[in-house]
C-alpha positions as CSV (number, residue, x, y, z in Angstrom):
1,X,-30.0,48.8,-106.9
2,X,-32.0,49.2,-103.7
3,X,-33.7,45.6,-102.8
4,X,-37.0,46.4,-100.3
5,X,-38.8,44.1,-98.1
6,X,-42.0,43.5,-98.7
7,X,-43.2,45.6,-95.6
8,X,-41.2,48.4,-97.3
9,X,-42.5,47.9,-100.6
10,X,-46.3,47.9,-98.9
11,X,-46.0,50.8,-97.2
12,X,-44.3,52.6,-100.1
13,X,-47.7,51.7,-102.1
14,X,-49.4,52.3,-99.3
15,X,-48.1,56.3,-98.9
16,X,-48.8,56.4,-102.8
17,X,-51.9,56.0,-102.6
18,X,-52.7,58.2,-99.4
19,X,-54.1,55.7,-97.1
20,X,-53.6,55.4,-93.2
21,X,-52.4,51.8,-92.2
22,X,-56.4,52.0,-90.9
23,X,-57.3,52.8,-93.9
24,X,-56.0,49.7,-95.7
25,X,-57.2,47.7,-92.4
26,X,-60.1,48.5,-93.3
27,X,-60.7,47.9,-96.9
28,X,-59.0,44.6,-96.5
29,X,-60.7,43.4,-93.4
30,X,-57.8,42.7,-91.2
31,X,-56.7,44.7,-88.3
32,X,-54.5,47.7,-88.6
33,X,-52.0,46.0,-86.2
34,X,-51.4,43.4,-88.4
35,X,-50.8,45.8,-91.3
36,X,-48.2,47.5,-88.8
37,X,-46.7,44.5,-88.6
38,X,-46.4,43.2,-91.8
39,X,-44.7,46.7,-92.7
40,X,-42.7,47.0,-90.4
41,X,-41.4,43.5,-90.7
42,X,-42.5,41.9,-87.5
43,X,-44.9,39.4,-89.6
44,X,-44.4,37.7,-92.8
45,X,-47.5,38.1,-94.8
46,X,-49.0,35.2,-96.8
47,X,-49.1,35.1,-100.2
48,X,-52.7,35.5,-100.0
49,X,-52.3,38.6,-98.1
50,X,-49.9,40.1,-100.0
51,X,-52.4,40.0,-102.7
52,X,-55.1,41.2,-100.5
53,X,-53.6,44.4,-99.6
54,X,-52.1,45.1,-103.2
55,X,-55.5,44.2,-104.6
56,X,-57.0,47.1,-102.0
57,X,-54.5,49.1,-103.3
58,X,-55.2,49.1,-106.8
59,X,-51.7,47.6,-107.4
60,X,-50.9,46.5,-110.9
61,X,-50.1,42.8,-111.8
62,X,-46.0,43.5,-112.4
63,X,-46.2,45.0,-109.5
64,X,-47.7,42.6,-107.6
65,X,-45.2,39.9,-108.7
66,X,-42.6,42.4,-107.4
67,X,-44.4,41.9,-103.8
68,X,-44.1,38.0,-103.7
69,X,-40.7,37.9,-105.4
70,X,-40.0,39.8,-102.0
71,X,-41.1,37.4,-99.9
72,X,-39.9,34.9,-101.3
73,X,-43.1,33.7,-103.2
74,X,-43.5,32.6,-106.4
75,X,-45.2,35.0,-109.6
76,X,-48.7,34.6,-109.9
77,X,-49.4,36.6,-113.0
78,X,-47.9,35.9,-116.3
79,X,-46.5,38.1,-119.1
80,X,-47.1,36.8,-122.4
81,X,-46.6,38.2,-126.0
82,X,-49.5,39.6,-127.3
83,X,-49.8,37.2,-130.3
84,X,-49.4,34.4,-127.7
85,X,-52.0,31.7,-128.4
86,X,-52.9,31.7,-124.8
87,X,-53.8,35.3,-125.7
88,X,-56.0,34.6,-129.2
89,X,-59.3,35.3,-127.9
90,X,-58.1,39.0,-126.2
91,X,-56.4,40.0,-129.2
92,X,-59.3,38.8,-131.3
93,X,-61.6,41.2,-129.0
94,X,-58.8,44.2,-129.5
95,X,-58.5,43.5,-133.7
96,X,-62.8,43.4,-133.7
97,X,-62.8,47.0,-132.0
98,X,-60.4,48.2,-134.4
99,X,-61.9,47.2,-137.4
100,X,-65.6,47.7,-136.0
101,X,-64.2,51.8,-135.9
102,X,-63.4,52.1,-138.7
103,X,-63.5,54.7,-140.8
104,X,-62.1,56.2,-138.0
105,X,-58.5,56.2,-136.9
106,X,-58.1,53.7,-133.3
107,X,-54.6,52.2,-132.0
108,X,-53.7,50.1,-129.6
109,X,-50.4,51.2,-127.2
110,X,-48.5,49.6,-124.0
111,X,-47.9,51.1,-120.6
112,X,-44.8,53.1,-122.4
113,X,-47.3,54.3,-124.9
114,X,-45.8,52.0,-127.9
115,X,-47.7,51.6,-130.3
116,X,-48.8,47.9,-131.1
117,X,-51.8,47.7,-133.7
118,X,-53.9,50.4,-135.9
119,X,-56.5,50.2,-137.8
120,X,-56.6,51.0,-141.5
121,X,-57.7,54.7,-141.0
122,X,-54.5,55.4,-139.1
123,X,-52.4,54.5,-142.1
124,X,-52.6,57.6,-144.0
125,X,-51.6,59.7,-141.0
126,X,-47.9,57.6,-141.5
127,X,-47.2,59.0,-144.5
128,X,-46.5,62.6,-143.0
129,X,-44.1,61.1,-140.6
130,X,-40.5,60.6,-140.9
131,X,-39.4,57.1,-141.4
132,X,-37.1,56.6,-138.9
133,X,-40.1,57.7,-136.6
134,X,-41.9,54.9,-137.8
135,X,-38.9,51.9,-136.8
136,X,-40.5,49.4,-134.0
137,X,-41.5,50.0,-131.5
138,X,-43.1,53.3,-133.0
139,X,-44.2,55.6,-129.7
140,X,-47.3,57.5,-129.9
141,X,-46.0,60.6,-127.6
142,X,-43.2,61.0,-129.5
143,X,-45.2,60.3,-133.1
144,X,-47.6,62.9,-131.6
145,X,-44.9,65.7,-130.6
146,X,-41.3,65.2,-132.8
147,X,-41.4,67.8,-135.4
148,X,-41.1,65.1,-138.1
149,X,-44.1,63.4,-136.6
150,X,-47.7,64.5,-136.9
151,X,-46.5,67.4,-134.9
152,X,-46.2,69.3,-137.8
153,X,-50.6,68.9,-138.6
154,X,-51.4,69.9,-135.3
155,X,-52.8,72.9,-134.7
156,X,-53.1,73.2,-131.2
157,X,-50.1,71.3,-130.4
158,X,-49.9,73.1,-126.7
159,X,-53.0,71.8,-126.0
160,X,-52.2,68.4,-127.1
161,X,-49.1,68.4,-125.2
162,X,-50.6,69.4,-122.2
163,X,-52.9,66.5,-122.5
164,X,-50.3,63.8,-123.1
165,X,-48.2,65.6,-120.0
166,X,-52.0,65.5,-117.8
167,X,-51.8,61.3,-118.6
168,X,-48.6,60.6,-118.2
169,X,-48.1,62.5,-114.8
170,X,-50.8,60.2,-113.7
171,X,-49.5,57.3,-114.9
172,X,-46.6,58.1,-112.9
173,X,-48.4,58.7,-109.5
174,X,-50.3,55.6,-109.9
175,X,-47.2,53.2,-110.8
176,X,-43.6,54.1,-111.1
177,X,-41.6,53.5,-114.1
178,X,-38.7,54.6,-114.8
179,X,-38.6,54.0,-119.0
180,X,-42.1,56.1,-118.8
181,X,-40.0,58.5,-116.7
182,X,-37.9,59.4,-119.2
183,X,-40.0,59.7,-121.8
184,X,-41.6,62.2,-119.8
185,X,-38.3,64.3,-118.8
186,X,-37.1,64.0,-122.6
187,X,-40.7,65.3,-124.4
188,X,-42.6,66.7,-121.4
189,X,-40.8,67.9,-118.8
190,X,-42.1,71.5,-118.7
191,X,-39.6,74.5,-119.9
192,X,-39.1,77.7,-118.1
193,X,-40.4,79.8,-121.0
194,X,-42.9,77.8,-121.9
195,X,-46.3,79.5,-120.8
196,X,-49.0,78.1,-118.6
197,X,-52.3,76.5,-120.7
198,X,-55.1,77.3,-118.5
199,X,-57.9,78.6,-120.9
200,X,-61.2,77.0,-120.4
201,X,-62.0,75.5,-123.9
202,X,-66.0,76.0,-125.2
203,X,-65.7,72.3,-126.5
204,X,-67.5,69.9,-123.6
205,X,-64.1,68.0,-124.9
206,X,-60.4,69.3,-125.5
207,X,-60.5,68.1,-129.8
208,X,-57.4,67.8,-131.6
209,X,-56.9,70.0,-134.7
210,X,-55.1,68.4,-137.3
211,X,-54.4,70.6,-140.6
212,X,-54.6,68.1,-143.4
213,X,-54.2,70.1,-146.8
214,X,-56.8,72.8,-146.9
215,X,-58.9,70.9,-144.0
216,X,-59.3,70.9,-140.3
217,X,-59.8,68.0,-138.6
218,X,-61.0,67.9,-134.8
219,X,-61.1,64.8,-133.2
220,X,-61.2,63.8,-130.2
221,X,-60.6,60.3,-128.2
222,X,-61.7,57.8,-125.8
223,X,-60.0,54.9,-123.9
224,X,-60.9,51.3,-123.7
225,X,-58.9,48.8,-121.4
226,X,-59.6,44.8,-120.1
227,X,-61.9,45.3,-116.8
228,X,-60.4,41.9,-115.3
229,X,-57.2,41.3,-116.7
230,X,-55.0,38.0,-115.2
231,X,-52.4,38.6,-117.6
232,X,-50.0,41.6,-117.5
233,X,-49.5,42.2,-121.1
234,X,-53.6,42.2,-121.4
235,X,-53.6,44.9,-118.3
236,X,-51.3,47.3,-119.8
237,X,-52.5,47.7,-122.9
238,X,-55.2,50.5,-124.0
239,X,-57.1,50.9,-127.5
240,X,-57.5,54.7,-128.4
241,X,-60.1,55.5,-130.4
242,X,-60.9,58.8,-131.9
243,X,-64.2,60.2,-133.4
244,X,-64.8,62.9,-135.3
245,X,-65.7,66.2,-133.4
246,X,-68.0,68.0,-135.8
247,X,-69.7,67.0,-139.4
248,X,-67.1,68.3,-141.0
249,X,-64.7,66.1,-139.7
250,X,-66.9,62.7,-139.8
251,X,-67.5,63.6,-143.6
252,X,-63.4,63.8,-144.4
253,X,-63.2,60.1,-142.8
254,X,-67.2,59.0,-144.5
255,X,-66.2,59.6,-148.0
């Protein structure tokens, strides 16, 4: 295992985010000197500034505890269970949006796309799904995309793959991470036969089509996540929640 300064590990964000060392300078109001230095060594950064430039460069909180472990600082942001007490008023927020969508299906998932609550709409989706599928922690790319998952009602399961691949590619440029990494090469990693999906869709979203019995479904989804999360576990989780792309599809969840 490669151990980085915390120069190193900067200028590694740094390069990932494609910023000059004025750039960063300059969003963090300090001289791009004294970034140089700091990257290359020469000057050991506060804690403070550590935080300065990873906050200009939209690093996440695990991340940023990497950084000060580096130089020798302490963690500043916690990780705690999501049923943590400390946590009762964010997961209060999270169960309220899942109830408040029903009767249609919404999940919440980790940074490795685990799945960690539903709603009650979600529930009859399971019961097309194998049950070792369904053993903890259940993972919503795989759920979406093993035969013996809800692969098997989707229609345009190229076009949902595409979309999971589209997310998860930039999950990957933003943060590395090499459990997500994986998942990627073992579900997603394109094939050589595997043909190109470039049509333009008349939909003003990409739906997915779900072939329950002798109905289609298209739904389609939207993301919610914490806008100032201190707490790790709170910044890395997301709530999907999908709505129903035509009448015909709201009336299958209405009735």
């Amino acid at each position: 295992m490669i151990v980085y300064a915390v120069g190193e590990l900067l200028r590694q964000w740094r390069k990932r985010r494609g910023l000059s060392q004025l750039d960063l300078a300059i969003a963090a109001d300090v001289s791009a000197r004294h970034v140089s230095l700091v990257e290359t060594g020469k000057s050991t950064p506060s804690a403070d500034m550590i935080l300065r430039l990873a906050e200009q460069l939209h690093v996440p909180l695990r991340d940023r505890n990497h950084l000060l472990l580096a130089a020798g600082f302490a963690p500043r942001y916690t990780q705690r269970p999501l049923d943590d007490a400390a946590l009762s008023g964010a997961l209060s927020a999270v169960r309220r949006v899942l109830r408040a969508h029903e009767p249609y299906p919404a999940l919440v998932f980790d940074r490795r796309w685990n799945i960690l609550l539903t709603n009650r709409a979600v529930d009859p989706f399971f019961a097309y799904v194998a049950p070792d599928l369904l053993r903890p922690p259940v993972n919503l790319v795989r759920l979406g995309l093993d035969p013996r998952g809800l692969a098997s009602l989707v229609v345009n399961l190229a076009d949902v793959r595409a979309v999971f691949r589209s997310r998860i590619s930039r999950q990957l440029a933003a943060a590395p991470d090499a459990a997500l990494a994986a998942l990627y090469e073992e579900l997603l990693s394109p094939q050589p036969e595997e043909p190109t999906n470039d049509r333009l869709d008349a939909d003003v979203v990409l739906p997915m089509i779900l072939r329950v019995g002798d109905r289609e479904l298209r739904l389609f989804s939207t993301i919610t996540t914490f806008g100032t999360p201190t707490d790790i576990t709170i910044e890395e989780i997301a709530v999907e929640s999908y709505y129903p792309a035509d009448a015909e599809s709201a009336a299958y969840f209405t009735r």
